[in-house]
C-alpha positions as CSV (number, residue, x, y, z in Angstrom):
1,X,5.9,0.1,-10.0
2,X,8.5,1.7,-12.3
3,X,9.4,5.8,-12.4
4,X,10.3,7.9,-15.1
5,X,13.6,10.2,-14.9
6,X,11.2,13.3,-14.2
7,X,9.4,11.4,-11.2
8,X,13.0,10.8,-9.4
9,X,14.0,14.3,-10.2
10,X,11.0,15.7,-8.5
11,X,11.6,13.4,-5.6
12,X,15.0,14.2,-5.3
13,X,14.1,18.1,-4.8
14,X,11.0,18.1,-2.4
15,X,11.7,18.2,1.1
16,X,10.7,15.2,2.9
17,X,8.6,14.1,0.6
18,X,5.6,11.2,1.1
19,X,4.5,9.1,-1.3
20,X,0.6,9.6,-1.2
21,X,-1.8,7.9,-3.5
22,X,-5.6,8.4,-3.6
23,X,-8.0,5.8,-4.6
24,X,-10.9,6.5,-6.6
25,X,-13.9,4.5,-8.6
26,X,-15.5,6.4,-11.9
27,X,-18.5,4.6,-13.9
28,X,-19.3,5.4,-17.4
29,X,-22.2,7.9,-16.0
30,X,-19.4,10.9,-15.1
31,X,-20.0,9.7,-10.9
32,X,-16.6,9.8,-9.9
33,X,-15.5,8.9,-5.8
34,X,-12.3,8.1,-3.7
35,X,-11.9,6.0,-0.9
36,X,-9.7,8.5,0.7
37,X,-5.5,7.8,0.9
38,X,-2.5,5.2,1.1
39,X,0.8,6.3,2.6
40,X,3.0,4.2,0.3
41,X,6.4,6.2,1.8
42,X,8.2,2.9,2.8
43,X,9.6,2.1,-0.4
44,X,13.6,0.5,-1.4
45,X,14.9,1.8,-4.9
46,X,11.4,3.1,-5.4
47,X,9.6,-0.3,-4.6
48,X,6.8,0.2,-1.9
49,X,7.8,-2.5,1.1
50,X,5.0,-1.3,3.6
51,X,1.8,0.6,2.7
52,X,-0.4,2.4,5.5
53,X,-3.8,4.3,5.7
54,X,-4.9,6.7,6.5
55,X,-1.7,8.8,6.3
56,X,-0.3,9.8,9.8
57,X,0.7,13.3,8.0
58,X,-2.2,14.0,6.2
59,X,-5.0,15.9,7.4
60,X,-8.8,16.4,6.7
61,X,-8.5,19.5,4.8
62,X,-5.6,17.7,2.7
63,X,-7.3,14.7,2.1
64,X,-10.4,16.6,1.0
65,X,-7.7,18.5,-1.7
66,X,-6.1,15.3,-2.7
67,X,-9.6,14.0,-2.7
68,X,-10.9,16.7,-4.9
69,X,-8.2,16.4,-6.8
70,X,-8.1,13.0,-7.6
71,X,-11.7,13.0,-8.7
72,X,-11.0,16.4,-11.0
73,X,-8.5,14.4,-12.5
74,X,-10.8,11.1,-13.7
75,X,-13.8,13.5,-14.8
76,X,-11.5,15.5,-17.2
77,X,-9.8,12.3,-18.6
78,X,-13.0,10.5,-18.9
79,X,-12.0,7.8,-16.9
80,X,-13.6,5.0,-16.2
81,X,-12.8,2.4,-13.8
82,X,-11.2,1.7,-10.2
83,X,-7.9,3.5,-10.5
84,X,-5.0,5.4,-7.9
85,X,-4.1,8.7,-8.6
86,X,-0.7,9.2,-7.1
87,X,1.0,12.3,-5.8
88,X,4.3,13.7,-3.8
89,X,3.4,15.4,-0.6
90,X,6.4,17.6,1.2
91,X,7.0,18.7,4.5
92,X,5.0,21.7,4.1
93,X,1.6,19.9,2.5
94,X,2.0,20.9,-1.2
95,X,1.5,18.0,-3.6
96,X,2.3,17.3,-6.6
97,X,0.9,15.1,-9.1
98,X,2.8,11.8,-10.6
99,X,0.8,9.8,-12.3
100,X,-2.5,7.4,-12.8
101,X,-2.4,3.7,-12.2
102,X,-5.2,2.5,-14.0
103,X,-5.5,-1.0,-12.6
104,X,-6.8,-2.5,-9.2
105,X,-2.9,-1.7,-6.7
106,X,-1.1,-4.6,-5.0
107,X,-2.1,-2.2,-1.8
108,X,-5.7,-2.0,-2.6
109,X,-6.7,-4.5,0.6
110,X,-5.6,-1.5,3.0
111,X,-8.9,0.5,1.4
112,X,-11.2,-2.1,1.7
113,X,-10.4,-2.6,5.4
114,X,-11.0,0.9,5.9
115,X,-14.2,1.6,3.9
116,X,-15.5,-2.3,3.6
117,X,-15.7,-1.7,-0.2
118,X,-14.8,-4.8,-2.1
119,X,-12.7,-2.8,-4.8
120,X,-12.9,-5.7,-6.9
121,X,-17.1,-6.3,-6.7
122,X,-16.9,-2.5,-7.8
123,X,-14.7,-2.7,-10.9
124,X,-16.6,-5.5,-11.6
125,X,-19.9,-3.8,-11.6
126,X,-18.4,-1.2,-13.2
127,X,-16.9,-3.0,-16.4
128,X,-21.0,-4.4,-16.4
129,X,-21.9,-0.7,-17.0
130,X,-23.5,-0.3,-13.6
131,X,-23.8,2.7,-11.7
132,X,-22.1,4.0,-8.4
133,X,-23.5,2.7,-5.2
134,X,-21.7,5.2,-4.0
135,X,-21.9,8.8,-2.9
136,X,-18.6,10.2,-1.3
137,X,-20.6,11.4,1.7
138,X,-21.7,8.1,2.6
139,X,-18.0,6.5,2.1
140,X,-16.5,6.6,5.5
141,X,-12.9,5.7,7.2
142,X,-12.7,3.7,9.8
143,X,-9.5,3.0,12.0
144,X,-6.3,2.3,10.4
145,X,-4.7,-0.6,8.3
146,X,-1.1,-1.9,7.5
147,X,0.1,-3.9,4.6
148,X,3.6,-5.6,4.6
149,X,4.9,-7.0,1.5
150,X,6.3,-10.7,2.2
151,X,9.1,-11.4,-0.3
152,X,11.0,-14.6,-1.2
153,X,14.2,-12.6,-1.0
154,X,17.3,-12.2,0.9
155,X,18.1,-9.0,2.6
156,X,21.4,-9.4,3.7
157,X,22.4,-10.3,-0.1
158,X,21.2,-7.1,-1.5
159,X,18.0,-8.5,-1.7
160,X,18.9,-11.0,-4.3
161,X,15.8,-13.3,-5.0
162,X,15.4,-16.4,-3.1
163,X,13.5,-19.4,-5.2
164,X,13.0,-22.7,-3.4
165,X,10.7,-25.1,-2.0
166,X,9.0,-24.3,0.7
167,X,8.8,-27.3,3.0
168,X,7.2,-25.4,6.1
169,X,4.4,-22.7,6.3
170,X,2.5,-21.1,9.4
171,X,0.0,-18.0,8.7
172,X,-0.7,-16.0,11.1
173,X,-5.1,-15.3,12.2
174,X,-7.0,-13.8,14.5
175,X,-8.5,-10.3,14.7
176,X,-8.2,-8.1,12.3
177,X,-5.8,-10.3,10.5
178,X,-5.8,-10.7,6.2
179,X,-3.5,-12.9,4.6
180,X,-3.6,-12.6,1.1
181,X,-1.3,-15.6,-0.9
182,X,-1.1,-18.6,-3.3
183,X,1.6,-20.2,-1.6
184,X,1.3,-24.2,0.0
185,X,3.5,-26.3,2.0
186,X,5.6,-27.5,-0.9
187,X,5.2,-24.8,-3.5
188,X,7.7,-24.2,-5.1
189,X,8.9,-20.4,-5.9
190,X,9.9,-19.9,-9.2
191,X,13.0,-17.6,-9.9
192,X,11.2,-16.3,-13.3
193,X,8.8,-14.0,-11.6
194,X,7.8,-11.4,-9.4
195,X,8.9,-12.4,-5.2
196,X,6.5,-11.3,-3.6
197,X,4.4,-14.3,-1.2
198,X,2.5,-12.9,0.7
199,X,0.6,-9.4,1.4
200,X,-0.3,-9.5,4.9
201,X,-2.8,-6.6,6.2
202,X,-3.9,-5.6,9.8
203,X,-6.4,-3.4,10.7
204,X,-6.9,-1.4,14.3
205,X,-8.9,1.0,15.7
206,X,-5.9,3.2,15.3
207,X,-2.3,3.2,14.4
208,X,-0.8,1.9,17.4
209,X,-3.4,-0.8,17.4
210,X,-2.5,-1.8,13.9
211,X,1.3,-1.7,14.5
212,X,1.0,-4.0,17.5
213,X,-1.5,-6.4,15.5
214,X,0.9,-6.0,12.5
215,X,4.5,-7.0,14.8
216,X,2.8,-9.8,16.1
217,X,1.4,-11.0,12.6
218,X,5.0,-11.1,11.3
219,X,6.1,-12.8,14.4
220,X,3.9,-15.8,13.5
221,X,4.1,-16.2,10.1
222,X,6.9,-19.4,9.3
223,X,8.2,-19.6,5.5
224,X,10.5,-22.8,6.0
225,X,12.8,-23.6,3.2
226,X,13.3,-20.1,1.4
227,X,14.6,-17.0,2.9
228,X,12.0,-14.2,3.2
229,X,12.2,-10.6,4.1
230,X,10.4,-10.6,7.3
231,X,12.9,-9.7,9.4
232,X,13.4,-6.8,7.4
233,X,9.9,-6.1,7.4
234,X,10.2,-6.2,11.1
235,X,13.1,-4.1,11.7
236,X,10.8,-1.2,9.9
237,X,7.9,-1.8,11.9
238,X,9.6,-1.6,15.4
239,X,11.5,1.1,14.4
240,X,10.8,3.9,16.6
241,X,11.0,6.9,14.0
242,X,7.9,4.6,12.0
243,X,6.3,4.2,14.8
244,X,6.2,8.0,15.6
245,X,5.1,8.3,12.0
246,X,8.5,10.4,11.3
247,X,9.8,9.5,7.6
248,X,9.9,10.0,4.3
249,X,10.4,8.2,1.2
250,X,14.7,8.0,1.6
251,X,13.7,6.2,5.4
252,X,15.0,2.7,4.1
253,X,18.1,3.8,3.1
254,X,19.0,6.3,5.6
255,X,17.6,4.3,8.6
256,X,17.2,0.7,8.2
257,X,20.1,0.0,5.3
258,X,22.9,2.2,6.9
């Protein structure tokens, strides 16, 4: 995800600021719903790394705002579709708006854990010119989910991209577990496209729940033959200002990059 000049200047001048997105559905019948909020604060040079949800800082009278907001937003455009409206949240709760991606988001699995909506079956049923299943009152959030971006990339080079063949691969299962990839034993990664490998989510009956399920995921998952960021991924995870929920969206940078 790219930002404008204006997006960085407004990050730059909120305090603490969080990088909150809400999801929302909107059919061609003016029903419009969301599926509540991602934290997508863990980001490097404005690149989300590690999405969460719900939002540690976020509240229920916030979400209901962003919520509202969200949905205010789709009705007045006339939107129609699955789509993330995406805001800046500071240290004192005031948003501010950003922007509309109106496309399913490489985050979108940590919803569906939460709700069990297939965000895909509804864009689908959407684009057939079907109607909400949907009312918000009967969409509900349950526990908490994790995604970690896996990336054929290494960290210690400034991240430089990391093609290859990979010769060995171990996925993690179990529990709670998703792995969502297209990558074999003997694949090869290209250097002409995007590094990402792997988007692995957990989900737990709370946050601490989904930490532990997520540490031990990234602990079991073996990419043999190409470096990879998990360690990195890792070193954010364990930290113990992440695990108190304590950060913002300079957190890379000021605590795992010093």
């Amino acid at each position: 995800m790219s930002f404008s000049d204006d997006e960085i200047y407004m990050e730059k001048y909120i305090e603490n600021p969080r990088h909150i997105e809400v999801q929302i559905l909107a059919d061609e019948y003016g029903n419009v719903v969301h599926l509540g909020e991602r934290d997508c604060t863990i980001q490097r040079k404005h690149q989300k790394v590690i999405e969460e949800a719900p939002s540690k800082v976020i509240d229920s009278k916030l979400r209901a705002k962003l919520g509202e907001t969200a949905i205010k937003a789709a009705k007045v455009a006339g939107y129609t579709n699955a789509g993330t409206v995406e805001f800046l949240v500071d240290k004192d709760g005031n948003f501010y708006f950003m922007e509309m991606n109106t496309r399913i988001q490489v985050e979108h699995p940590i919803t569906e854990e939460n709700t069990g909506i297939d965000l895909i079956k509804e864009q689908i049923r959407i684009a057939a010119g079907e109607k909400l299943r949907w009312k918000q009152n009967k969409i509900e959030i349950n526990g908490h989910s994790i995604e970690c971006r896996i990336n054929a990339e290494t960290p210690s080079k400034n991240f430089r991209p990391a093609p290859g063949k990979i010769t060995g691969l171990n996925l993690p299962g179990g529990n709670g577990i998703r792995v969502d990839t297209f990558i074999y034993e003997g694949y090869t990664v290209p250097p002409t496209y995007d590094s990402m490998l792997i988007k692995l989510i957990v989900h737990g009956a709370s946050r601490g729940e989904a930490i532990a399920k997520m540490k031990r995921a990234l602990e079991e998952v073996v990419i043999e033959g190409v470096d990879t960021n998990i360690d990195f991924l890792l070193s954010i995870i364990t930290n113990p200002d992440f695990i108190r929920g304590n950060y913002d969206t300079s957190f890379i940078e000021k605590e795992i990059l010093r």
